[in-house]
N, C-alpha and C positions, 0 to 999 in steps of 0.2 A: 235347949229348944225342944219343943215336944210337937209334935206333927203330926196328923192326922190324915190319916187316907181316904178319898172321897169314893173309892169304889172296894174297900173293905173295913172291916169293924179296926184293925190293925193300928195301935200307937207307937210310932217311935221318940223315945229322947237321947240325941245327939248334943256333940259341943259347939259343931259348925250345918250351918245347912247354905246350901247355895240355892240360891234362886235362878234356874237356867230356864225355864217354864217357857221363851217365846213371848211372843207377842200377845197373844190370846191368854198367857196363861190366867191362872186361879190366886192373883194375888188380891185377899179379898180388900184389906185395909188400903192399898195402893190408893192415892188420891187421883193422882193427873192418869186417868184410862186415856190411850191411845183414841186419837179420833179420825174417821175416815176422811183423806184428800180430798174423796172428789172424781180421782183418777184409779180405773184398772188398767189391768195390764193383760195379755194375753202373750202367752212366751210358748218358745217348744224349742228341739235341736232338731237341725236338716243335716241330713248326709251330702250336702253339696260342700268344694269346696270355697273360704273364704275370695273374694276377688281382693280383699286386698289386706293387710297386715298384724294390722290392730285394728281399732274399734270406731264403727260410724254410727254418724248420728245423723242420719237424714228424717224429714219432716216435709210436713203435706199442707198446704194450705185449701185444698179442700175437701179434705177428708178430717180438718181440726185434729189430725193425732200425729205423731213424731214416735219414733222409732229407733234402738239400737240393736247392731250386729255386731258380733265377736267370733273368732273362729275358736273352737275350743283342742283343736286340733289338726292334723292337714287335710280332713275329708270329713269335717264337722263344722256347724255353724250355729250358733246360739243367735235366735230371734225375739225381739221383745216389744212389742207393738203397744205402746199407749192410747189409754183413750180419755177425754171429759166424761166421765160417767157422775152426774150429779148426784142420784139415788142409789146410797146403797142395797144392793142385793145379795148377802154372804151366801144365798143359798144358792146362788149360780158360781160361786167361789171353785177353786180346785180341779183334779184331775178329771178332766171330762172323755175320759173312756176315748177305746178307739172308733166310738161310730160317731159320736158326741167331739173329737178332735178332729176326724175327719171332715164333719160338716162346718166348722168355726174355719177350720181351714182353708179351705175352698170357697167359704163365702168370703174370707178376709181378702184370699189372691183378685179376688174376681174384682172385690170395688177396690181395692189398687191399683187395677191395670184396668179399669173405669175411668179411674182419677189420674191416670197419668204419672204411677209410678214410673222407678228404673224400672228396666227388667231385671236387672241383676238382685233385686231386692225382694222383687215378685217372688223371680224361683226360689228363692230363701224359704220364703212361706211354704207357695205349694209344694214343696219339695219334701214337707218337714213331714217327720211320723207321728203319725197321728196319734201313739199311747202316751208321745211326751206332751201334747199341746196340753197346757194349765191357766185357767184363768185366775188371778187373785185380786184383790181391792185392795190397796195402799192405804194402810193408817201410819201414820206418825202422832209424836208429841213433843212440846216445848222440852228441853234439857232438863231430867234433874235436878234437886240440887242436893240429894244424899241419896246414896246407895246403901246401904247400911243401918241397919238397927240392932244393934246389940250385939245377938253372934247368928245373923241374918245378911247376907250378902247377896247383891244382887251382879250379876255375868252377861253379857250378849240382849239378845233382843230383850228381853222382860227389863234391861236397863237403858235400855236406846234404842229402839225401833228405827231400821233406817228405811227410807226412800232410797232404791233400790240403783238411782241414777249416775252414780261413780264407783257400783261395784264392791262397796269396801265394806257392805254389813257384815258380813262373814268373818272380815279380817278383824274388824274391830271386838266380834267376838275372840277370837281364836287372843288378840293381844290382849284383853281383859284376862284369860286362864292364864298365859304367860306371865302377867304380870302378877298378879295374885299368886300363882305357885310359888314364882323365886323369894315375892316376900314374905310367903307363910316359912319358906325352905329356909332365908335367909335369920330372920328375924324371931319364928316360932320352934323350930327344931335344931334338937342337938343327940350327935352321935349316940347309942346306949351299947351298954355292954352287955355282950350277948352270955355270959354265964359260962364260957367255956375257955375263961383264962386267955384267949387270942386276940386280948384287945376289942376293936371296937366292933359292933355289929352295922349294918348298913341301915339296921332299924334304927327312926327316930324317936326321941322321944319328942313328944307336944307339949310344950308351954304355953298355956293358952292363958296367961298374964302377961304374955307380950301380945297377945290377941288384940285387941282393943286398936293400939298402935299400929300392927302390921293394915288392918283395915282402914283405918282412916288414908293413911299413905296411899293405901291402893284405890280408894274414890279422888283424895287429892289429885294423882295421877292420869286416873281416867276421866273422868268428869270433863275437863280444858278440853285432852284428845279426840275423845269421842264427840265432844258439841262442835268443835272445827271443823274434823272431815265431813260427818254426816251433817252441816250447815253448809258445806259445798255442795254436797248434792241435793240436795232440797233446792241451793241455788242454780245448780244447773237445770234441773228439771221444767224449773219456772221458766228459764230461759230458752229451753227446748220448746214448751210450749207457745211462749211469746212466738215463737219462728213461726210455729204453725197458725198462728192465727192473723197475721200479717206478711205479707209478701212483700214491701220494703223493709221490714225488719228482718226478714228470714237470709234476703241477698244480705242486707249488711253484714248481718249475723254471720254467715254463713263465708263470707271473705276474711271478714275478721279473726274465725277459728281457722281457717286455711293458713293464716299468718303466723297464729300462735303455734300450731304444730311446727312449720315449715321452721320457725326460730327457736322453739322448744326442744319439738323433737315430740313433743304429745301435748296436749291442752294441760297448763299450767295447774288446773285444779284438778287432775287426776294426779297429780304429782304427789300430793297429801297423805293417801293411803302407803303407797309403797315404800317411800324415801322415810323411814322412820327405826329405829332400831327400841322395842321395847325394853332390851335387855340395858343397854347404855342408861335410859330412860330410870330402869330401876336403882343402877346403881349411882347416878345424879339425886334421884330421891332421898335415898340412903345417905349418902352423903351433908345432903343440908340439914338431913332429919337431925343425923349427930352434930354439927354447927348448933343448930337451937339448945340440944339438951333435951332429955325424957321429961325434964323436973320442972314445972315451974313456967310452962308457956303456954300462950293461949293457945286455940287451934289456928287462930285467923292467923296466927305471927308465923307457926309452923308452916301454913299453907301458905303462904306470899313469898318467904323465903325458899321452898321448895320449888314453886312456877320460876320466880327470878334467876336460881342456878339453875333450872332447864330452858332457862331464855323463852320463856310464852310466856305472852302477856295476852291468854284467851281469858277471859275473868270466867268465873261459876254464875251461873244464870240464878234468878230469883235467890238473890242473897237472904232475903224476909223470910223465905221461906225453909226455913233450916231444919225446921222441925216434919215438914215433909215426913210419912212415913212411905219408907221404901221397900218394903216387904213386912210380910208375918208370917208367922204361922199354929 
């Protein structure tokens, strides 16, 4: 792969390049570009502490926006205030400085407690420091359906953009490098000997004709998990919204999740993220991979066998489109 640097004359050629670039990144052949919701967000941390455990999700029928709180610690509070914003504006995007949070902040407390917020929610806001408050716009896009071209891999946002509404973009990144490591570790590297008679060195050596395979495995894998959880919060978010823009829906809604925590323990579709082991995950993979055989299969055969011993039956989105290209460089 030969790669070129957009802010120096500098050429590199490598055997693997990752694609970790975000959401915005510069991937120029990428087909499906993220497209804007609809919906910003305005977030910051308050030194108050939380009133209550885990995480709420109260909403405003008129003020049209819906809101979550989390404590990130016992005298911290993570605020995240949604809104309809029809027209994109990137350029109102980002850190808006401490005079620039100060003022978003203050105006936001003020028509909350116009509208008839809690208070407990209110002071959340004004309470918060003004150098964390960050505006951003919410883009998403339909699932993938390859990550992967050649010896071009795609990691975290630049391969699934999430809506921010179950928390788990982060995580879904972090289990993509998890996942990818153990089967480059597993599948491409073997002990070498380091020259000094004492057996093996801790250096690998790279096989990168088992490259090909260990990648496909690791989209097979990821692809199902990531459209699931980030398909939950896309769907909670909607739902968030519905609340606020109806007041029979919002009570129903809003007893309904009272129920489900109360019998849960926490709203059933935050359960997604956490309750997952990628490591078991890889070695299920592994496992069916060798069932099939290296020799002689197709990929679709490879890939149904491998979802079936991991028990999901999430299918890969836009099957037609398999030729997708999903990075370059």
């Amino acid at each position: 792969v030969e790669i070129t640097f957009t802010n120096s004359d500098e050429t590199v050629r490598t055997s693997l390049l990752f694609g970790c670039d975000g959401v915005l990144g510069a991937k120029a052949s990428l087909e499906q570009q993220p497209e804007y919701t609809g919906v910003t967000c305005l977030m910051g941390a308050s030194p108050v502490p939380s009133p209550v455990r885990g995480i709420c999700f109260p909403s405003s029928n008129t003020t049209k926006c819906h809101m979550c709180t989390y404590p990130t610690g016992p005298n911290e509070t993570i605020f995240q205030m949604y809104f309809p914003t029809p027209v994109e504006n990137p350029e109102a995007w980002g850190a808006l400085g401490e005079e620039g949070g100060r003022r978003e902040r203050d105006e936001l407390a003020a028509k909350m407690r116009e509208h008839g917020w809690c208070e407990r929610f209110v002071n959340t806001v004004a309470e918060a420091d003004p150098s964390s408050v960050v505006r951003v716009g919410l883009r998403a896009r339909e699932p993938l359906s390859r990550w992967v071209r050649g010896n071009v891999v795609l990691l975290g946002d630049a391969a699934h953009p999430p809506v921010p509404y179950i928390g788990q973009g982060a995580m879904m990144a972090v289990e993509d490098a998890g996942v990818l490591a153990l089967l480059l570790q597993k599948m491409c590297c073997s002990p070498s000997s380091d020259g000094s008679g004492q057996g093996k060195s801790p250096i690998a050596n790279f096989d990168l004709k088992s490259l090909p395979a260990a990648l496909n495995l690791y989209q097979t894998l990821r692809i199902p998990r990531t459209a699931s959880v980030l398909g939950k919060s896309k769907s909670l978010g909607k739902t968030q919204q519905d609340r606020a823009e109806s007041r029979p829906y919002e009570v129903w809604r809003g007893l309904s999740m009272k129920v489900q925590v109360a019998w849960h323990g926490t709203l059933p579709v935050l359960k997604a993220g956490p309750h997952y082991d990628y490591r078991r995950g890889v070695e299920e993979g592994l496992k069916a991979m060798q069932q099939v055989g290296e020799e002689g299969e197709e990929e679709a055969d490879c890939r149904g066998l491998v979802l079936g011993c991991m028990g999901t039956k999430a299918p890969i989105e836009n099957k037609d489109a398999l030729d997708t290209v999903a990075a370059s460089a």
